[in-house]
N, C-alpha and C positions, 0 to 999 in steps of 0.2 A: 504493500500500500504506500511505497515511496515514505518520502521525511512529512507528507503531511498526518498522521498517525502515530498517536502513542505505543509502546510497546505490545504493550494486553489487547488495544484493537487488534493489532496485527496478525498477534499467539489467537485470537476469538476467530480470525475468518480463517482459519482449520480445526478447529474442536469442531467436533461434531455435535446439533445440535442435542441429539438422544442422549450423547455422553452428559452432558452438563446437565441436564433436565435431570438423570437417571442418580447422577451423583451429590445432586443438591447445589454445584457447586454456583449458580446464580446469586445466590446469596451468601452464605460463605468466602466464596473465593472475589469475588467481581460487585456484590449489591446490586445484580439487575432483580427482581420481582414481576418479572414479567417478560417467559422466553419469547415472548411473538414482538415484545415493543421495547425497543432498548433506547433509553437515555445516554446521550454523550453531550460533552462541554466542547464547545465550539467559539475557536475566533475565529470572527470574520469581518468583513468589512459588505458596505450595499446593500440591499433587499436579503436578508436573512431569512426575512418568515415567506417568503415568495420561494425560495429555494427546498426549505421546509414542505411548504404546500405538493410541491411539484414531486414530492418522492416522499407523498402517500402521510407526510409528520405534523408534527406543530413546533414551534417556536416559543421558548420562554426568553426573551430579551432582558439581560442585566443589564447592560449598560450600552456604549455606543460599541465596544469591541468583542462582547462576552455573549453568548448564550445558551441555553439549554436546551435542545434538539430531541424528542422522542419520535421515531421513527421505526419501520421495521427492520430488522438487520440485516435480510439479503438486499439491502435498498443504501446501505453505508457507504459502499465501495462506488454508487453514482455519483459519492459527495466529492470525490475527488478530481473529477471533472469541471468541477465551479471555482471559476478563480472570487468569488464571494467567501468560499472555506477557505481561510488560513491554514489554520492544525485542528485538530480534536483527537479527545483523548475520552475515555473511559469514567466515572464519575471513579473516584476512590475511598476505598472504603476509611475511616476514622472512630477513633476511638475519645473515650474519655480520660483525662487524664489523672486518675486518681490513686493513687497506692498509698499574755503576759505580752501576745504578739503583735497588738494595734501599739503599743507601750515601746518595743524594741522598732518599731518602722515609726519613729516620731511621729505618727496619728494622733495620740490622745491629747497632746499636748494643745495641738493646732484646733483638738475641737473646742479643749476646753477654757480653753488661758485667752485673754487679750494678747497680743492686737488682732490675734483670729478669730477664733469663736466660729469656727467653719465646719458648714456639717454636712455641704453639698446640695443645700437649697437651691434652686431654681436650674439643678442639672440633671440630666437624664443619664443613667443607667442603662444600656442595651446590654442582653444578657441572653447569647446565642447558644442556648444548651438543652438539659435531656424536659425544659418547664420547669414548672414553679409548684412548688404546696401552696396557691394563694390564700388559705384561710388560718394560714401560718399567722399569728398574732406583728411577729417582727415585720411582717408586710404590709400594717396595717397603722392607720392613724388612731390617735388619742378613741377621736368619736365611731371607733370599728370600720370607718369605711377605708377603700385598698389605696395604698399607695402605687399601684399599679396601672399604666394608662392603657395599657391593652394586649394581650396575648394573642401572638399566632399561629395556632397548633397549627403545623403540616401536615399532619397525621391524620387531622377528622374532616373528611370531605363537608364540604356544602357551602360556605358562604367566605372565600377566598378573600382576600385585602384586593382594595381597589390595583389595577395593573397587574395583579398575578394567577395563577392556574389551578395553586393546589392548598388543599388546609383551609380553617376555618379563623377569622380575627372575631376577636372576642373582646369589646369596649369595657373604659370602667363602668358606664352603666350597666352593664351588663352582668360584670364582677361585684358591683355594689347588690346588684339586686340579689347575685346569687349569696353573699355573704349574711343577707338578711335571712334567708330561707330555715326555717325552724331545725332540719336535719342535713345530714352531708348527702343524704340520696338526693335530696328536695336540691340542696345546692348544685348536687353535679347532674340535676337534668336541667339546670339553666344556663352554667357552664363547667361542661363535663371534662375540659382539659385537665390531668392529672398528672405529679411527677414520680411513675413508678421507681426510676433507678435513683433518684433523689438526689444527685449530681448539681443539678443546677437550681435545687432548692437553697444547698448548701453552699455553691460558689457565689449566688443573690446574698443570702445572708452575710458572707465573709464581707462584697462590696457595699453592703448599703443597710444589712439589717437595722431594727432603729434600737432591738432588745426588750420588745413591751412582754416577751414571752421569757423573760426572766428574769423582772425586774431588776431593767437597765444594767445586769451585769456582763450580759455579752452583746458586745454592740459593733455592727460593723463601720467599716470606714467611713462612709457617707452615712448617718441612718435619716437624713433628710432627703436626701436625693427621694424621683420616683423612679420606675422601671420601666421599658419597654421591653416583654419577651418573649422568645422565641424558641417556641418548643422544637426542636429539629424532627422532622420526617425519618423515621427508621423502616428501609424495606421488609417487605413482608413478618414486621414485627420483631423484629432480629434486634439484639443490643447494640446495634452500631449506626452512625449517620455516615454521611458522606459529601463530599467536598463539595456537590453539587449546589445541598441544601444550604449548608454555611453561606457559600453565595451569595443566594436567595435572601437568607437570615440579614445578613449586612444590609445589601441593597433596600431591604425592609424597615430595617433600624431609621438607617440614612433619612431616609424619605420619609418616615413618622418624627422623627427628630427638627427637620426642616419645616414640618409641616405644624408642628407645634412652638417655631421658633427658639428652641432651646440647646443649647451644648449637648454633646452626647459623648461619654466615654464606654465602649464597645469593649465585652469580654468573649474571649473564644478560648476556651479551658480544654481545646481540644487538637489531636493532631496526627501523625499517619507520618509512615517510612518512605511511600511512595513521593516520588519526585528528583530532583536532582541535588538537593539540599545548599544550595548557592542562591535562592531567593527567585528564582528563574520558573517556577513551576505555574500552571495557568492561575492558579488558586490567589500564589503570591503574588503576582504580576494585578490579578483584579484588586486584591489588599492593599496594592499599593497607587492603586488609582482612588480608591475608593479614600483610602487616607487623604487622601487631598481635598476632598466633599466638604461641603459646610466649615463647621466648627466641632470637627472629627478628632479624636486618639481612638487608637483601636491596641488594644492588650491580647498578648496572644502568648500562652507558655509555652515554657520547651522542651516540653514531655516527660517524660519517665524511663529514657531507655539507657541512663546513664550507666546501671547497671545489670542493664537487660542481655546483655549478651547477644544484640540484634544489630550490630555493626564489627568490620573488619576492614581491613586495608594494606597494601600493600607496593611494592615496585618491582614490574617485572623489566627483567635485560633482556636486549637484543637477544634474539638467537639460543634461547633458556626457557626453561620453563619454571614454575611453580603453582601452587594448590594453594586452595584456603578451605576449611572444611565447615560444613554444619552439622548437629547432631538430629535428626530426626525421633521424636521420644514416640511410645506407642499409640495408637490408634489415631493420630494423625490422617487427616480427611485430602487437606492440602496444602502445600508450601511453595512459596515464592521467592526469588533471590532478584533483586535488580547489581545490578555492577553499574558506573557508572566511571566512565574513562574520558582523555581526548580523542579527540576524531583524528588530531594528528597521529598517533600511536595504531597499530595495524595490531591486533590480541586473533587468538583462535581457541574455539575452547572445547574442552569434553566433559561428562557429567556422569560420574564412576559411582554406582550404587555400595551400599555395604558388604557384597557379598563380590566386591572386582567386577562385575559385571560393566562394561561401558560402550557409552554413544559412540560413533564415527567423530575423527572430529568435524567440527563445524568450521565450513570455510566463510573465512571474514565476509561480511556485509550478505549473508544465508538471510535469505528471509524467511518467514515461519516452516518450523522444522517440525517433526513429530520423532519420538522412540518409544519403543515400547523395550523396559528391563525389570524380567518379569512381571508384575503385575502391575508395576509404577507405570504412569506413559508421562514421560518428559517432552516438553514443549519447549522450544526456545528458540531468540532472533537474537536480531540485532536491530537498534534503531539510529539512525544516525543518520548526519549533522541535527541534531535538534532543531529549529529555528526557532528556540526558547532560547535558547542558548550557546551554541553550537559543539554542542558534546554530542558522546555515544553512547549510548545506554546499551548493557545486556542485559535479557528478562531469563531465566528460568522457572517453567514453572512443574509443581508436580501434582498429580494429579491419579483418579486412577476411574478405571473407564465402568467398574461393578460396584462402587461405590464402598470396598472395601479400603483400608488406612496403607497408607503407602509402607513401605516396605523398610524398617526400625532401623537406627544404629547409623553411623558415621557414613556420608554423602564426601565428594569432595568435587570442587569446580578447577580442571585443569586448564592454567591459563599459559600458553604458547606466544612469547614474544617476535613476532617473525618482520614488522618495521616497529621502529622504537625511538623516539624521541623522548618524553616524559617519563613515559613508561608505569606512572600512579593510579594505583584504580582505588576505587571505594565501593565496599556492596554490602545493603541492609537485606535480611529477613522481612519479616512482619513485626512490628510490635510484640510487645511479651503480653497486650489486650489480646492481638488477633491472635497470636503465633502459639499462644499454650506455653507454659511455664514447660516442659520437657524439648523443644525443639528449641534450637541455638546456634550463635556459631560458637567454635570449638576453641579459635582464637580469639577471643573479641579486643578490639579497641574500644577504649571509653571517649578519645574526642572522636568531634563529629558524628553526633548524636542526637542533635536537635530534629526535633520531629517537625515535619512539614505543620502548616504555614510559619513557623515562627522564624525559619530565614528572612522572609519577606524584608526590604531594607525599611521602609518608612515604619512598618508598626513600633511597639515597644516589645520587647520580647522578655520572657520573665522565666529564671530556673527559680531554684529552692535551695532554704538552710533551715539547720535547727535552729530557734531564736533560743534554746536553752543551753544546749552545748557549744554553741557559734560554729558550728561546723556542716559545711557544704552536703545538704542531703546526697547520699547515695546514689539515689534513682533519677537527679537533676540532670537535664540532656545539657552536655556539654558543646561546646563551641570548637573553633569557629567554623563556620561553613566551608564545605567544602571546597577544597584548593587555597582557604584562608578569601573566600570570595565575600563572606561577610562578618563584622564583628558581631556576634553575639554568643553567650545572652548581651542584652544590654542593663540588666541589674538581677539582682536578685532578692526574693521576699519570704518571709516564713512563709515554709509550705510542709512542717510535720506536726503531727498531731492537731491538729486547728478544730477548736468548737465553733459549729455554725449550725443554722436550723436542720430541727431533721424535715425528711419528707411526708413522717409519722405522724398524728397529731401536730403539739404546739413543744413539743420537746425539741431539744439536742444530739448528736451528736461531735464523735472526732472523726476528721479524714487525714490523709498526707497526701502530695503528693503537687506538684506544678500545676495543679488546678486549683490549689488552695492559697499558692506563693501568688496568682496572677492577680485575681481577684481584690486582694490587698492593695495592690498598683493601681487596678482600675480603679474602686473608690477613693484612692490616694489622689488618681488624674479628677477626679469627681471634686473634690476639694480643693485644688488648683485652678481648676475651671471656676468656682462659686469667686474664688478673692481677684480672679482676674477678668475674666468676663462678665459674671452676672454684679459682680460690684464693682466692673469697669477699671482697675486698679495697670489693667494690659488686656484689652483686648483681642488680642493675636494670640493666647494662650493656649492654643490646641494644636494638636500635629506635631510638626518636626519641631517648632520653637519651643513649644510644651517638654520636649523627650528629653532637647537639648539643656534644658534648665533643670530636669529631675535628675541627669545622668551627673551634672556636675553637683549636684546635693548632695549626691549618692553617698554612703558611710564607705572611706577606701582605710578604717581602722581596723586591715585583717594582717595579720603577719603572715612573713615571707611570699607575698604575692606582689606581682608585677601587673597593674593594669593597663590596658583593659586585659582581661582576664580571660580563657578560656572558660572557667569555671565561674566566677563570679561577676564576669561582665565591670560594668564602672562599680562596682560595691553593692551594698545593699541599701537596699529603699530607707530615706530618709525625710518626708516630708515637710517638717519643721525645718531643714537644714536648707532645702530648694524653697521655703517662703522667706525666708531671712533671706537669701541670696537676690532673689526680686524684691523686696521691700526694699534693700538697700540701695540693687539700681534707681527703684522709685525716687528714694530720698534725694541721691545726688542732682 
């Protein structure tokens, strides 16, 4: 399918379709929900939804370059005929990022002390995740009604937000009404959006809870801010979103943020292996338009795979070969490896099962391949030049055609240097969400580990520390992008052990993990946004000028560290220390 096509398009137009349908892997492997009508992410440019039309689809338009294309799949491969299509790629699947501390991120000070007294009044909160508990008390004002301006489940068809296709938007009248409602039955048949995995009950609370659900002891960063949120679309019910919907979610924020005239700092506590981890991926490229919108910051963490065992790398020489191996644990359905290289650099590879068994090798620039060893059937290309970026990607994927677990124990990817310039690859697994705690690599490296979007250059990008022990969580994705193509993280915030609402009732619990460090940031940009925009103090206070004033605030009191930091980025979140720093420009 040439360079305009992602990898897994590519590997999708030779699976067959009985195979995927027989072994579930639509959902598992890929997030389609539906074999006859497949959604892809498309730039383009001119009449998008006319091209759409013309091969049988529809068009969900994000923006002037981005869209959302559902169509039939023997109808893809017309796409590549229209100089309207840029690239398109696959929606990808994502996960959530979860595995004393408003106190240690100068927060409490800023809310409670003069010359601030800032609590994120008159700024909005966008909160791109699995929904909200909204009769969670912390969600709520004095007089019980929600501090909430409206929810967009994706998930429950029938009365979509003005400009979009799928899910229901749910107003605060409509949230007030149901909060009135005598039972929770009575309330959720008026609106029945609920947050089963309870993920983004708790990362709302961290940025903005106000703590009326325990009395005022756990309070999050903003607890005046209100909300807009967005419960992300999970196919056919499965625990995972996909990069498609975040999109959506953004573009959704944006445009209810403008439309209510208010600042908006945007949380995305989520993130995926897939891409090329240099801020180049479609996703990050939309993030970073999208940053530039109104009076936008967008917070996005950097995942959990710090010591996931789901990255490895290496330098192969001219004329030599070397391996890197994964461990495949039992009953394993499917597994994927992308490799990610120069285009300068010429590799060839083989895919040698546990038992010696191995492919032919694969001659450079092979387009989708098939093997079958034993009962495994390996899939694999090559994609290349990008026009994301101009790299090469290799996809392996594994799979098996009876829907029994691929075949246990020590994999290895032979890589054959036969032209060699650079000679540096880099290749993730899946997440330790998607991949199962027994499937890994065998070597891992810990940099270069940030999970996609959080490359993206304009966002703010957020790992984790303990705020008790002051040391750098474990599972924090480390920096910097690959080929050193980006600095992050750009800070880091407590993300272990954090109390925040449950999704339960009006209770608590703890989480860790980069979904809980982000959150902190966001309502910290919440706060920054109330003393500079909504009381006029710097009006320019969002976006890059906002990042660049928080990053120099940043706490850089960590021993033996050189920043900026693979690990710690400019320091750790300091709020107090970035308003003294503007207060004092102000003064001069």
């Amino acid at each position: 399918m040439e360079n305009k096509t992602d990898a897994t398009l590519q590997i999708l137009s030779i699976v067959p379709r009985e195979e995927l349908i027989s072994s579930g892997q639509y959902i598992q492997l890929l997030g389609f929900d539906n074999p006859n009508n497949w959604q892809i992410i498309v730039k383009y440019n001119g009449d998008i939804e006319r091209v759409a039309q013309e091969q049988g689809g529809t068009a969900q338009l994000i923006n002037s370059q981005f869209a959302l294309m559902t169509l039939p799949p023997e109808n893809i491969k017309n796409l590549l005929g229209y100089t309207q299509v840029e690239y398109m790629e696959t929606p990808k699947r994502m996960v959530f990022t979860t595995t004393t501390n408003m106190q240690e991120s100068c927060i409490t000070t800023v809310q409670n002390n003069p010359p601030y007294n800032l609590k994120g009044e008159g700024v909005l909160l966008g909160i791109i995740d699995s929904g909200i508990q909204y009769a969670h008390p912390d969600f709520r004002n004095a007089d019980g009604t929600t501090r909430i301006t409206s929810i967009w489940d994706q998930n429950i068809p029938g009365n979509p937000p003005r400009g979009f296709k799928i899910g229901t938007e749910y107003t605060r009248e409509q949230i007030n009404e149901a909060l009135r409602a005598p039972t929770r039955e009575d309330r959720l048949r008026i609106v029945p959006s609920e947050d089963t995995n309870g993920h983004g009950t708790h990362v709302a609370g961290i940025a903005g809870g106000n703590g009326r659900g325990s009395n005022g002891q756990i309070i999050g960063a903003a607890p005046a801010s209100e909300f807009i949120i967005v419960k992300l679309g999970q196919p056919g019910n499965e625990d995972f979103v996909r990069n498609s919907e975040i999109m959506l979610g953004v573009k959704y924020v944006i445009e209810k943020a403008i439309e209510l005239g208010r600042p908006v700092a945007i949380n995305i506590s989520i993130g995926m292996n897939s891409g090329p981890h240099d801020g180049q991926s479609l996703i990050e490229q939309y993030l970073d338009d999208a940053a530039t919108l109104w009076k936008t910051s967008i917070v996005v963490g950097t995942g959990n795979e710090g010591n996931a065992r789901s990255h490895t790398m290496g330098r192969v020489q001219q004329g030599k070969s070397m391996a890197f191996q994964f461990q495949i644990g039992p009953n394993t359905l499917s597994y994927n490896v992308s490799v990610w290289k120069s285009f300068i650099d010429t590799f060839e590879f083989e895919i040698i099962d546990p038992a010696g068994r191995r492919t032919p090798r694969i001659p450079y620039a092979q387009g989708p391949v098939r093997y079958s060893l034993s009962s495994t059937q390996v899939y694999a290309t090559y994609a290349g030049p990008s026009p994301l970026n101009g790299d090469e990607e290799f996809v392996v994927f594994l799979t098996t055609s009876d829907g029994k677990p691929i075949v246990s124990g020590p994999w290895s990817v032979l890589i054959y240097g036969i032209e060699v310039v650079d000679g540096l690859y880099n290749a993730w697994g899946p997440t330790v969400e998607t991949g199962g705690q027994n499937s890994f690599m065998l070597e891992p490296i810990v940099e270069t580990t940030l999970t996609t979007p959080s490359t993206s250059r304009l966002v703010i990008s957020v790992g984790a520390y303990n705020s008790v022990t002051n040391q750098l969580a474990p599972f924090s994705g480390r920096g910097f992008g690959r080929n050193g193509s980006v600095i992050k993280p750009d800070l880091v915030a407590p993300g272990v052990e954090i109390m925040a609402p449950s999704n339960q009732g009006s209770g608590y619990r703890t989480l860790s993990g980069t979904s809980m460090a982000t959150p902190h940031v966001t309502g910290g940009v919440a706060l920054l946004m109330e003393w500079g925009i909504v009381k006029r103090n710097n009006v320019f206070l969002y976006g890059e000028n906002l990042k660049t004033y928080l990053l120099r605030g940043a706490n850089r009191q960590i021993a033996d560290v050189t920043f900026p930091s693979p690990n710690w980025g400019y320091g750790k979140l300091c709020i107090r220390e970035t308003l003294d720093l503007l207060r004092r420009q102000l003064l001069l």
